[in-house]
Each structure stands twice: as structure tokens, then as C-alpha cells.
Legacy VTK file of the C-alpha trace (Angstrom):
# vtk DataFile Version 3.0
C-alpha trace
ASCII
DATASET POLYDATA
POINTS 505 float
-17.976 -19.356 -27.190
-19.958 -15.715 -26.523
-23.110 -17.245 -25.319
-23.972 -16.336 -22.195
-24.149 -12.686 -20.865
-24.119 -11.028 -17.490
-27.457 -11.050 -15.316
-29.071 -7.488 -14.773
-32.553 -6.577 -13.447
-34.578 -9.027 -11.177
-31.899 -11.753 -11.155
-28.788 -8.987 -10.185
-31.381 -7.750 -6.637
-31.903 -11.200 -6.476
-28.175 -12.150 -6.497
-27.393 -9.244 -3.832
-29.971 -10.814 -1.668
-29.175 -14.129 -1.985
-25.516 -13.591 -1.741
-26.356 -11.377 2.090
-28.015 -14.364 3.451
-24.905 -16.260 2.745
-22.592 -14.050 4.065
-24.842 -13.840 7.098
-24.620 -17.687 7.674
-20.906 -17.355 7.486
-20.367 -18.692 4.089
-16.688 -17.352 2.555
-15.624 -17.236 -1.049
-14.394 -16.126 -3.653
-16.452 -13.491 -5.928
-19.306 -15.347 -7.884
-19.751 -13.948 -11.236
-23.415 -15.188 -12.449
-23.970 -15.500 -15.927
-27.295 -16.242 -18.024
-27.687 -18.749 -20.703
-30.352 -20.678 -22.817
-30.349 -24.212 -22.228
-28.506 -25.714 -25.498
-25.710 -23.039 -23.967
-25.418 -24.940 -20.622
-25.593 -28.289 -22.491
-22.735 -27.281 -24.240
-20.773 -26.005 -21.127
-21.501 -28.991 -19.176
-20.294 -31.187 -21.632
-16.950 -29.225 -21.570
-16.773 -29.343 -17.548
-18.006 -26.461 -17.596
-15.623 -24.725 -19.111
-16.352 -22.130 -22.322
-13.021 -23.276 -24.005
-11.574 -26.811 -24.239
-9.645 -28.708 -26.807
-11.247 -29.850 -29.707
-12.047 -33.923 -29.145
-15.225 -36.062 -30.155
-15.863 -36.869 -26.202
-17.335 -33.467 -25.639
-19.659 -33.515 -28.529
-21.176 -36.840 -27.816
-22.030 -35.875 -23.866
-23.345 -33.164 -25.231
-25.837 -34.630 -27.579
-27.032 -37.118 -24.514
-27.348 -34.215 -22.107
-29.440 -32.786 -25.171
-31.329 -35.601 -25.382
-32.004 -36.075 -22.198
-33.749 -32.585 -21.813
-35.941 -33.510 -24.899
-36.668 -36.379 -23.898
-37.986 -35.147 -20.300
-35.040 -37.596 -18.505
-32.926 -34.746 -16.761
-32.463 -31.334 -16.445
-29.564 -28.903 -16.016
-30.275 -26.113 -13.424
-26.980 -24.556 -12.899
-23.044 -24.897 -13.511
-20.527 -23.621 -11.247
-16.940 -23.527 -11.779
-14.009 -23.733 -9.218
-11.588 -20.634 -10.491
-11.268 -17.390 -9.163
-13.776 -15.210 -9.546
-16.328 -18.476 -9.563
-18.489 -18.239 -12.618
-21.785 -19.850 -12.263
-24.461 -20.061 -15.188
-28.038 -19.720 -14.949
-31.033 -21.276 -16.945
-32.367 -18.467 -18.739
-35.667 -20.373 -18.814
-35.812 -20.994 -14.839
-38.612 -19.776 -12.923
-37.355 -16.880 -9.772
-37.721 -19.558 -7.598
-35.214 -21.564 -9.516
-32.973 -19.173 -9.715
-33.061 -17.865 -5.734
-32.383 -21.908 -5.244
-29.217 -22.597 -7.707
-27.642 -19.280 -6.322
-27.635 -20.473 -2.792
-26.759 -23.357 -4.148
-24.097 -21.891 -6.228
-22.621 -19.994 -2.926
-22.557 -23.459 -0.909
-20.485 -25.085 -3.841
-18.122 -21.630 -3.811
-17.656 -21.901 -0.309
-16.579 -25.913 -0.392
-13.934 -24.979 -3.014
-12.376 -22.179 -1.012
-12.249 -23.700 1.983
-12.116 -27.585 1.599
-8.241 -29.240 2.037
-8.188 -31.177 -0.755
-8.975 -28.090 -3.670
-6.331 -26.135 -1.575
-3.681 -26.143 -4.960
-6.184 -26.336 -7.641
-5.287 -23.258 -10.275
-8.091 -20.672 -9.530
-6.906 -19.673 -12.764
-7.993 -22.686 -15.142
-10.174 -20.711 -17.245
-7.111 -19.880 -19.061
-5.231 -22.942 -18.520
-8.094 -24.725 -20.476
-8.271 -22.155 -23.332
-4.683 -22.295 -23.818
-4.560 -26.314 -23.946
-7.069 -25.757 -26.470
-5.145 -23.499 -28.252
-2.158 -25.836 -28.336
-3.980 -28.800 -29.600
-5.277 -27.100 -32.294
-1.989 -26.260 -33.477
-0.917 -29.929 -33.422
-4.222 -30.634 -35.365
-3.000 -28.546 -37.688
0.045 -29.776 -38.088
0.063 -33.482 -37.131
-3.644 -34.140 -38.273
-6.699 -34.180 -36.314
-7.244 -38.022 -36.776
-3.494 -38.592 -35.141
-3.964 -36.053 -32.336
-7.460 -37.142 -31.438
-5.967 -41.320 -31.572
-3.320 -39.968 -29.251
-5.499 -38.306 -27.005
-8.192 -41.044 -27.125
-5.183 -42.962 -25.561
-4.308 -40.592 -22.639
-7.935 -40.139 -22.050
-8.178 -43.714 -21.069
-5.696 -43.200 -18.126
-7.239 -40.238 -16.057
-7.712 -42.484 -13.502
-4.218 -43.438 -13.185
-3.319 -40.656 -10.767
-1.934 -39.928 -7.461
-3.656 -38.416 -4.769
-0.968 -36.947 -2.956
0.214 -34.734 -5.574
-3.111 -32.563 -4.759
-0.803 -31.727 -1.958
1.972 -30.390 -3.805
2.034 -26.275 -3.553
3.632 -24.073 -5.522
6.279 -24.575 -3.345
7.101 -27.971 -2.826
6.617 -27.586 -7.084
8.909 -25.138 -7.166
11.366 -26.876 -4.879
10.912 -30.233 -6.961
11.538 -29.128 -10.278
14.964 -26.871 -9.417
16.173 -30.428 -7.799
15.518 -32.177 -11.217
16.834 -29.002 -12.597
20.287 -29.291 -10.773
20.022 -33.576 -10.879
19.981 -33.287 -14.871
22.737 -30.253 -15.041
24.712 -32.714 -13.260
24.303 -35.263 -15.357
25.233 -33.198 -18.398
28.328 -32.468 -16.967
28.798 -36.205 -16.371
28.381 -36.590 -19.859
30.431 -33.935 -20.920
33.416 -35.706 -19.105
32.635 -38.566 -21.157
31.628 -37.073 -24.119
33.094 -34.180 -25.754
29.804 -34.145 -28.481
28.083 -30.878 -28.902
24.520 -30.624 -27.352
22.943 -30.625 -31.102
24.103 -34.040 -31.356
23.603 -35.289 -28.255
20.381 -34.215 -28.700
20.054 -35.983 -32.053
21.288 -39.745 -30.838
18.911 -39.214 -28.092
15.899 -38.619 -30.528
17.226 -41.565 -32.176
17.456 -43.631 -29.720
13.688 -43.018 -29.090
12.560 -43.670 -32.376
14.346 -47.058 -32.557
11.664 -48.196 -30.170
9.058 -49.413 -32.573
6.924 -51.741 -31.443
7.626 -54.930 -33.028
11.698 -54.236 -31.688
12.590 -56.642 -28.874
14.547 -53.878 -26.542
18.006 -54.842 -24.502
18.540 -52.192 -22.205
21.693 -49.987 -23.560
23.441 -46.884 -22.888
20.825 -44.909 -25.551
17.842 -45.351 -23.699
18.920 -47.357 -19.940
15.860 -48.828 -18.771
17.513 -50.419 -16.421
18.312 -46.721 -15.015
14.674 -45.864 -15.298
13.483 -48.428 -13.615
15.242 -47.879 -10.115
13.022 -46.084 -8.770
9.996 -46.745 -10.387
8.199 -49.098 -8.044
5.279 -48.132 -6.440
4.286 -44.881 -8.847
1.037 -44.298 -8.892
1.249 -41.220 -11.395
1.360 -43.456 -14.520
0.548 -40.466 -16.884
3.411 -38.381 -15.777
6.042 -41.288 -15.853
5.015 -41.963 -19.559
4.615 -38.086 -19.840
8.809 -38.056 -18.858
9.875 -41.438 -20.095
7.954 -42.981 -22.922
9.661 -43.152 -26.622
7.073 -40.515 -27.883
7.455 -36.926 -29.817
7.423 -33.963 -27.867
4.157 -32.899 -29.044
2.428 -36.315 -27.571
4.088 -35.474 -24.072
3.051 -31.646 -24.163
-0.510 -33.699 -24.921
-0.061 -35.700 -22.031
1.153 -33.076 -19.629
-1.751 -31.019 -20.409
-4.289 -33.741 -20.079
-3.034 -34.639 -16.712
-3.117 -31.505 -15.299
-6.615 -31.145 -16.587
-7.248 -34.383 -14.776
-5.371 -33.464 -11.488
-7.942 -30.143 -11.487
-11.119 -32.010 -11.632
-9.903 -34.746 -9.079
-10.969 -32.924 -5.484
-14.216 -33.092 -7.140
-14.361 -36.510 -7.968
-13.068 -37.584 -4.067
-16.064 -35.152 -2.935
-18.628 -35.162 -4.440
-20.631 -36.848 -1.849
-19.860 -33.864 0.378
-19.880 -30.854 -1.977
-22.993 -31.584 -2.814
-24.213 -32.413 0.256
-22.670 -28.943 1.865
-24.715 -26.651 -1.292
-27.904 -28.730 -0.945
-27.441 -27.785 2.713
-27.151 -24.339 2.247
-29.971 -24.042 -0.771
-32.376 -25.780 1.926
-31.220 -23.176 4.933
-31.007 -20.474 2.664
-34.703 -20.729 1.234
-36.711 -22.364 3.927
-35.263 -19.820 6.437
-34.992 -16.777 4.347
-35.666 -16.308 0.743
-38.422 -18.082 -0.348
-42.190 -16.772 -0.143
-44.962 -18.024 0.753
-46.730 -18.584 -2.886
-43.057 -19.990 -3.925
-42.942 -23.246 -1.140
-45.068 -26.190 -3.123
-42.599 -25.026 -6.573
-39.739 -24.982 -4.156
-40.788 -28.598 -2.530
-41.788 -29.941 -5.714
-37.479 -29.097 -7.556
-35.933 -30.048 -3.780
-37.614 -33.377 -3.593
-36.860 -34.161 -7.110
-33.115 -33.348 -6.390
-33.500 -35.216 -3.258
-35.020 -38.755 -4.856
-32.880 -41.902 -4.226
-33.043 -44.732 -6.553
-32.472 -48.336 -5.425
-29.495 -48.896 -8.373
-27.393 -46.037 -6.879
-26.608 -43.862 -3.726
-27.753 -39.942 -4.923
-24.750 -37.656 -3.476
-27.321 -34.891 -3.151
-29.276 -36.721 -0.311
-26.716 -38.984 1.278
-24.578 -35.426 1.825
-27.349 -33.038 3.008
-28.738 -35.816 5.501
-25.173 -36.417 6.775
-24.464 -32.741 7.465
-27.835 -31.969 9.265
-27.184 -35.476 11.464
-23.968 -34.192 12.367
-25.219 -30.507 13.291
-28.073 -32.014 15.789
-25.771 -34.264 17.032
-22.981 -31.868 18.485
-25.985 -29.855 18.923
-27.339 -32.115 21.468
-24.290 -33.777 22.301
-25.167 -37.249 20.838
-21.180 -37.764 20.522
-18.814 -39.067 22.831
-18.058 -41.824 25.530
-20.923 -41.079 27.662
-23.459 -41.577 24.366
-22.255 -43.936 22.895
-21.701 -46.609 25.837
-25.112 -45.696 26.713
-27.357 -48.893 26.620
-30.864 -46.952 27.490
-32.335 -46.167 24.130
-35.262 -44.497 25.729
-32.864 -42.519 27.085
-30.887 -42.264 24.234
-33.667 -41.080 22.462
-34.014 -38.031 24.329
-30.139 -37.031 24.637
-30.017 -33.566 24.851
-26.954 -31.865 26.680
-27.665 -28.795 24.358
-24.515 -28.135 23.896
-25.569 -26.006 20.593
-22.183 -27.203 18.614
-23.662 -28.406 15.483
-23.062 -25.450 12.958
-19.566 -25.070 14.144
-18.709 -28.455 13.619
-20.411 -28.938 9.921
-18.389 -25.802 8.880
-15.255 -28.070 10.309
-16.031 -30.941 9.106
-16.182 -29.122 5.384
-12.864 -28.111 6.087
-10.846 -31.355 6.379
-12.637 -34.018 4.868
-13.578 -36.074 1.838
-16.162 -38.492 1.041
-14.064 -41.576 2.334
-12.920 -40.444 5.555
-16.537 -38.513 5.972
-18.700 -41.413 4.829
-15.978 -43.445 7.447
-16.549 -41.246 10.599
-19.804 -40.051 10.509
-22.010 -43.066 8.585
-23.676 -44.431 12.091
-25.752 -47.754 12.459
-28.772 -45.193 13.731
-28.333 -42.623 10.557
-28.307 -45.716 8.041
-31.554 -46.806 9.550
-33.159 -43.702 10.069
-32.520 -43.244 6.583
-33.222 -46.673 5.336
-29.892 -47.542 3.084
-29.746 -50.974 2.120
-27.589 -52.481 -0.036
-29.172 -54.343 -3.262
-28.771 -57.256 -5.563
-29.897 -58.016 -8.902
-31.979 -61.200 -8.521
-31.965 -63.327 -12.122
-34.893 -65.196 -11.168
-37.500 -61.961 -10.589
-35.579 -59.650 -12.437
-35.435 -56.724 -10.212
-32.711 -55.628 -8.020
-33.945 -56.410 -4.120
-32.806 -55.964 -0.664
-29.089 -58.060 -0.323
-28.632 -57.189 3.041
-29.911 -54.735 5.798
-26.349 -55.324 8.004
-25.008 -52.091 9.043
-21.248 -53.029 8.521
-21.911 -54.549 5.239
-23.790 -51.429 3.978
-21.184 -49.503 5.159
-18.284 -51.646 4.135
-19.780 -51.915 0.296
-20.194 -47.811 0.548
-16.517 -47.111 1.203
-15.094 -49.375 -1.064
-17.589 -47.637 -4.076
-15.149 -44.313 -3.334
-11.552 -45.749 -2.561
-9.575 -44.165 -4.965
-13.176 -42.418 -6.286
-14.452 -45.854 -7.648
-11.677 -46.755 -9.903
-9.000 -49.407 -9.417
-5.919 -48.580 -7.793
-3.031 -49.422 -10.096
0.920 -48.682 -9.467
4.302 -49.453 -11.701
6.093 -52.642 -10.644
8.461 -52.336 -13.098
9.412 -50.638 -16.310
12.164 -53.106 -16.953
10.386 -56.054 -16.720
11.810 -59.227 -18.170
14.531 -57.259 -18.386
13.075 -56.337 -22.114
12.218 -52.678 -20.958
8.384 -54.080 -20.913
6.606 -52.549 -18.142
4.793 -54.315 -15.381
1.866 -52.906 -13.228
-0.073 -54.074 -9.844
-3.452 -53.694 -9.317
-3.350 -52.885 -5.623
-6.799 -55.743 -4.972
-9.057 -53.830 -2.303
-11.469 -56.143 -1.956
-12.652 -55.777 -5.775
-11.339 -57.855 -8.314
-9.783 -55.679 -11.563
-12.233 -55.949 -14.500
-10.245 -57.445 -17.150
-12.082 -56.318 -19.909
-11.295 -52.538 -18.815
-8.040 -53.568 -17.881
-7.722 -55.117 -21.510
-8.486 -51.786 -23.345
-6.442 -49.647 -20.810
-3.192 -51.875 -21.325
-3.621 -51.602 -25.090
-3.638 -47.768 -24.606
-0.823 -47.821 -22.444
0.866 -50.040 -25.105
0.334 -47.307 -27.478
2.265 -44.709 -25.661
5.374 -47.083 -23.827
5.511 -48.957 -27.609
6.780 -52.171 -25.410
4.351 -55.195 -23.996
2.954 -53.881 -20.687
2.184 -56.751 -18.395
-0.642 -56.456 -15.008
-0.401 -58.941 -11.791
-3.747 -59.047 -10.169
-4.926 -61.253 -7.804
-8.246 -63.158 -8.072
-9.268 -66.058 -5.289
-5.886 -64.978 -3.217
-4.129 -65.682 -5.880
-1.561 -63.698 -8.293
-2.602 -63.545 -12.037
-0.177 -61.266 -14.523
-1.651 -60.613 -18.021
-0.058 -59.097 -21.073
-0.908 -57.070 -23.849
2.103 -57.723 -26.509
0.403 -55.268 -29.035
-1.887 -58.213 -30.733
-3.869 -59.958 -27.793
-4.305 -59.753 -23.950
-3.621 -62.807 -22.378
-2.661 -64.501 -19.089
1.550 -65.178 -18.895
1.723 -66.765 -15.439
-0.801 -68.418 -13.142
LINES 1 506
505 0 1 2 3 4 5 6 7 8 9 10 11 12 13 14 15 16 17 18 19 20 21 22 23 24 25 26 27 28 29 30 31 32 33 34 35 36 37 38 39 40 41 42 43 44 45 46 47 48 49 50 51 52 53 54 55 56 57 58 59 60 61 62 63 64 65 66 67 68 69 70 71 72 73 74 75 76 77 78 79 80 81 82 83 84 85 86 87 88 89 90 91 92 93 94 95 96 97 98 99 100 101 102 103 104 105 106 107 108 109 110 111 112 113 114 115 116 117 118 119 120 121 122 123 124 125 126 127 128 129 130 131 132 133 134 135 136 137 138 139 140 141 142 143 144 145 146 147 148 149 150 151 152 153 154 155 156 157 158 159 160 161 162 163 164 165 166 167 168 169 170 171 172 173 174 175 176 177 178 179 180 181 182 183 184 185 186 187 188 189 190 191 192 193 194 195 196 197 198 199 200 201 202 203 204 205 206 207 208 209 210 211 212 213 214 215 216 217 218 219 220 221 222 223 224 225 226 227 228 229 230 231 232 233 234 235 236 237 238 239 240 241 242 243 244 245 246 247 248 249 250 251 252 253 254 255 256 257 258 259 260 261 262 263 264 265 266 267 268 269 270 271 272 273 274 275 276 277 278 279 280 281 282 283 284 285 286 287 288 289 290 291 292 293 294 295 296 297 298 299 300 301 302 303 304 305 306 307 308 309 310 311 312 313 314 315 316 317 318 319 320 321 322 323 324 325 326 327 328 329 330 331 332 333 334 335 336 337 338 339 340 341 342 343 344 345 346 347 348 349 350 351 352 353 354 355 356 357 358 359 360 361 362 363 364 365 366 367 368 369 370 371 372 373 374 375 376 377 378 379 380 381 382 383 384 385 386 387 388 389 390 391 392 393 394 395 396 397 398 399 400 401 402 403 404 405 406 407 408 409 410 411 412 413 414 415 416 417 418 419 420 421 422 423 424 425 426 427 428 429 430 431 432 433 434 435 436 437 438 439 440 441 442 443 444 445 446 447 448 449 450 451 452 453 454 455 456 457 458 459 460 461 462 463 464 465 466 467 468 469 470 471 472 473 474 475 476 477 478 479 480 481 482 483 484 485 486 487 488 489 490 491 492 493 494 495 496 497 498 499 500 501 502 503 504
């Protein structure tokens, strides 16, 4: 895709100007490369992730007809797209008025600045333009020769277990990568040779009776764990992983193809996961910096009921759903007048004087210092955790909500500070999605794997859980089995390949 082109005129002395003030407020990046587009263009991109080249699937189509829609229709609107590689490309409306386009670039340089400096986008590939295009390129290939109805089933599958991740391999550099793979390197050498004492068949047909040991795995098979495919081997140190797509990636009876499908999908998935764990504060940290960067700089005088009117519309909260936008940018300026005045601490908080309280100023001037450090280290959990106070919740009027049957609106549940905050965290543990780990890949002792749902408070929905299991089912080709507790007590389910079912109660 050739769609977009490279801004020049007003919008490149805009840019310089823009990019100044950000530099003058401290902001560090890499180098934002701006591009125009018309709006079906940025439809397109945003239904891709914003990414120009992806692999060919039906997913990416359909969000893009809805964000389509949605424009016609009058129900949303795409201002920018920014992209976490390195140079960051960012798109522009070509339609937007100058006073759009002086907000979404100080926008743009907020969101650059979280992905440089934020922990948890510290090993993302700054490179994944590529990576995407050549994933693409791949797939198309096994289109080609596979089919695209096969590939796209397959992937349709995998798809369904993006959420089955770990977080702590966002904290694997190149390094401890590097280091990783020559021990498996060495660990399977040595196993060759282990073989080789055994064995004195050549690699071809070792290779062969391992490929056939895979493919006796059909489905309807009832497995016994032998020396061509040792679940019982697998499965010793399989508890407890949380990286579901990579285990099936390395051990599931599939075709090379379907795990070069799987390991590109998952890294694809691991890329877009600091985003998903912050979106509360990278959002928060560029509406921050669009707000500073206009109201204090940039924007003129005949330019500030336009600039209220897009700002307040990107600011709105609805009662169905917290708005990252506005929950972030309120949180960051709380914090800054806070270490600004030195409402923090000991001393503050055991203070029982609210008149006094009220006027707390120590003006200690820390507040921008701190925001830029509290960018630095966090994500939404552990931000929402530490700096969500009883007086901001108020101040800001967060309750939680309830859909009542008998009116038929959603109303005020509760107005309890711990509850609000309590319901708010668990909404981002593991970004919203269950938390699910292997028990067992051997389970009965049939090589049919068993998985927990780690319960957080939230019981599993077991109609997702239904669909996910059948995908899983597709891929492992053996009945996969979930324990989940409901009313403190353990449940395990099955899907055998025909139905989902409880086993055990």
C-alpha cells in the first residue's frame, strides 16, 4: 500500500514548530516521520494496527468496514495513527483543519516519547515495519500453496489465543534471547548424541519416524505416551506456562508451516502487548502533552473554541466505560500538583484538618519531574494502584454502575472508594482477559492437556472458554480439559472435539 505521502508546506513549518515545543518540555524520541493520508487510507491502516503491510486474513477487512462505517455514519472519527518502530511514523488526516493537525502532532510526540522511554516497550522490535511485511509475505506463500481457506482456518485458530501470553517475556532482551536459545541449542545437540548412542539411524530417518509419529496423532486416536512422541517427557515441566501459543508453537502434532504461523502470530501479539497493559497511561501521557503543548504554546487565539470543542470531545466519559484519554490526563496533572505542593507523604496524609488540607502547599515544585518518572516505570495496574486516591475519584466523580432490569438504564452501584477502585484494577489484570496457565499436557495420562484458569475474583466465561478450548483442540489434536473454580469451588470442563462439557464437580 502507496497511499500516503510525505507532508511538505504548512504542515512540514508546522511539524518543526510543534516538534521545538516538545523538545523544549523535555520530551525524547525517536525521529517522527509524518505522513498524509485521506481518510479511507487511515481506515485501512488502522484496521491493520497501523501497519501498511500485514498478512492477508478476513479480520482486517471487517474492522475496516466498521471503522468505515462509523465515519459515515457520524459515530467516530480517526484523527491520527502512530506507530511504535524506529523512525515513528505517524499519519495525518488529510482533511483535518491546522488546528487538528498542530493537536495530533503534539499528540503524536507524547505517544513517541511513552514508547521510548516506558519499561515495559523496552524489547519491542523498533523494526516491525518489516517484521510485519515479511509475515505477510510468508503467509501468502502458504496461501498459495496450502490454500487460503486452510491457512485462514488455521490462523482463525491462533487468533483466538493472543491472550494466552506471558508478561514476563516482554522482559526478555536480546540477550537473555540469545542466551536461551544457545542453551536449547546445546540441550537438543545433547540429546542427539544420546540418540546416536542408541540409535545408529541416519538423521533423514530419524527425521522421518519423527514426522510420523506426529501425524499418527489424529484426533479420534486415543494416545499412550511412547518413545515416538513422550508426553510424559513433555509434560515435566510444563506446569504453570503461561505462554500457551509458544508451547503448542514447539510441541503440538502440527506441520511446520502451522508453527512458522504460530510463531509469527505470537510475536505479532507479544509487540502490541505494552500497549494493551498501557493504554490507560499512554494515552493519558499524549493527551497531556497535546493539552500543554497547545494551551501553552501553539494554539492562537481564533483557534481556542475549535481546539475546546475536539479536546472535550476526546475528553467525554460515558457511564458504560472508563475513557483512557481522561482517566490518564487527570491522573498525570493530579500527580504533578501534588509533588508540586507536596500533597504526598506521612505528614499529608495523617493529616486530619481538611481545611488545612485543602490549602497544602509546601511548594516543593516536584510535579513535572515526577510525571516524567512515573512514565518511566509504570503501567496501568500498578499506576491506577498507587496513584487512584479516595480525593481524585471524587473530585472526578467515578462511580461504578449497574444495569438495573427494572428501569432499564445502567445507574449508580456504588459510590465506595475501595469498591470503585477494587472493580478498576481487576478490569486491567492481565489487560482484561482471564489468566490461564498449563496444568498438564499429560493429563489422564492420555497426552490430553489440562489448563487452570488462575480465578481473580472473576469467574471464566464459559462460553469464551468453550470456543477457545475448541481452538486449542484444533492445534494439540487431543481433548483439552479447564479447572475453574466457581462458588470456591473447582469445576474442570472438556472439549473432546464434539461437545464442551463438565467431567468433574
Amino acid at each position: 500500500m502507496n497511499r500516503s505521502k510525505p507532508i511538505q508546506g504548512e504542515l512540514l513549518r508546522l511539524k518543526e514548530e510543534i516538534e521545538q515545543y516538545a523538545i523544549d518540555y523535555g520530551l525524547t524520541y525517536y525521529p517522527v516521520v509524518f505522513e498524509v493520508c485521506n481518510y479511507d487510507t487511515i481506515c485501512i491502516l488502522a484496521a491493520q494496527g497501523g501497519f501498511p503491510s500485514r498478512y492477508p486474513h478476513w479480520r482486517f477487512g471487517m474492522e475496516y468496514d466498521q471503522l468505515s462505517k462509523g465515519n459515515i455514519y457520524g459515530f467516530q472519527k480517526i484523527y491520527e495513527l502512530v506507530i511504535n518502530t524506529d523512525p515513528c511514523y505517524a499519519y495525518l488526516l488529510s482533511s483535518n483543519r491546522i488546528v487538528d493537525q498542530k493537536l495530533v502532532m503534539a499528540h503524536v510526540y507524547g505517544h513517541a516519547d511513552f514508547f521510548k522511554n516506558n519499561a515495559w516497550f523496552r524489547t519491542t522490535d523498533k523494526r516491525m515495519m518489516d517484521v510485519m511485511a515479511n509475515h505477510g509475505t510468508k503467509i501468502r506463500k502458504y496461501m498459495n500453496r496450502y490454500g487460503q481457506d486452510k491457512v485462514e482456518i488455521f490462523i482463525d485458530a491462533v487468533n483466538s489465543l493472543e491472550n494466552l501470553l506471558d508478561v514476563n517475556v516482554l522482559f526478555e532482551t536480546a540477550e537473555v534471547v540469545r542466551k536461551r536459545e544457545e542453551l536449547e541449542k546445546t540441550a537438543h545437540e545433547e540429546e542427539l548424541r544420546e540418540d546416536d548412542d542408541d540409535d545408529v539411524r541416519s538423521k533423514v530417518l530419524k527425521s522421518y519416524m519423527k514426522s510420523k509419529a506426529k501425524n499418527e496423532l489424529s484426533p479420534e486416536e486415543v494416545v499412550v505416551p511412547n518413545e515416538k512422541y513422550d508426553f510424559k517427557k513433555m509434560d515435566a515441566n510444563v506446569k504453570g506456562t503461561r505462554d500457551i501459543m509458544k508451547f503448542l508453537m514447539q510441541n503440538a502434532p502440527i506441520e511446520e508451516w502451522q508453527s512458522d504461523i504460530i510463531g509469527c502470530l505470537r510475536e505479532e501479539a507479544y509487540y502490541f502487548l505494552p500497549q494493551r497493559m498501557t493504554k490507560i497511561m499512554n494515552e493519558g501521557w499524549a493527551s497531556y502533552w497535546h493539552s500543554k503543548i497547545m494551551t501553552n504554546k501553539a494554539l492562537k487565539s481564533s483557534e481556542i473554541i475549535d481546539f475546546a470543542d475536539v479536546h472535550s470531545g476526546v475528553m467525554a466519559m460515558s457511564p458504560k466505560s472508563i475513557n483512557p484519554y481522561k482517566i490518564g490526563i487527570e491522573l498525570f496533572r493530579d500527580i504533578e500538583h501534588r509533588w508540586d505542593t507536596g500533597k504526598f507523604g506521612k505528614e499529608y496524609l495523617e493529616c486530619t484538618d481538611m481545611k488545612k488540607k485543602e490549602s497544602w502547599d509546601m511548594k516543593l515544585g516536584l510535579g513535572r519531574e515526577k510525571i516524567f518518572e512515573v512514565r518511566k516505570s509504570h503501567n496501568d495496574i500498578t499506576f491506577l494502584d498507587e496513584y487512584f486516591t479516595e480525593e481524585f475519584c471524587q473530585r472526578q466523580q467515578i462511580f461504578t454502575y449497574k444495569f438495573n432490569p427494572r428501569t432499564g438504564r445502567n445507574e449508580i452501584d456504588t459510590r465506595d472508594f475501595q469498591g470503585i477502585k477494587q472493580k478498576l484494577l481487576q478490569q486491567l489484570t492481565n489487560f482484561g482477559q482471564p489468566l490461564i496457565e498449563i496444568e498438564s499436557s499429560n493429563y489422564n495420562n492420555r497426552g490430553e492437556m489440562l489448563l487452570r484458569h488462575v480465578h481473580q475474583g472473576v469467574d471464566l466465561d464459559l462460553s469464551f472458554a468453550a470456543d477457545t478450548m475448541k481452538n486449542i483442540f484444533l492445534i494439540w489434536k487431543r481433548p483439552v480439559n479447564i479447572a475453574t473454580v466457581t462458588e470456591e469451588k473447582e469445576y474442570i470442563y472438556v472439549y473432546d472435539g464434539e461437545s464442551f462439557k463438565p467431567v468433574k464437580s
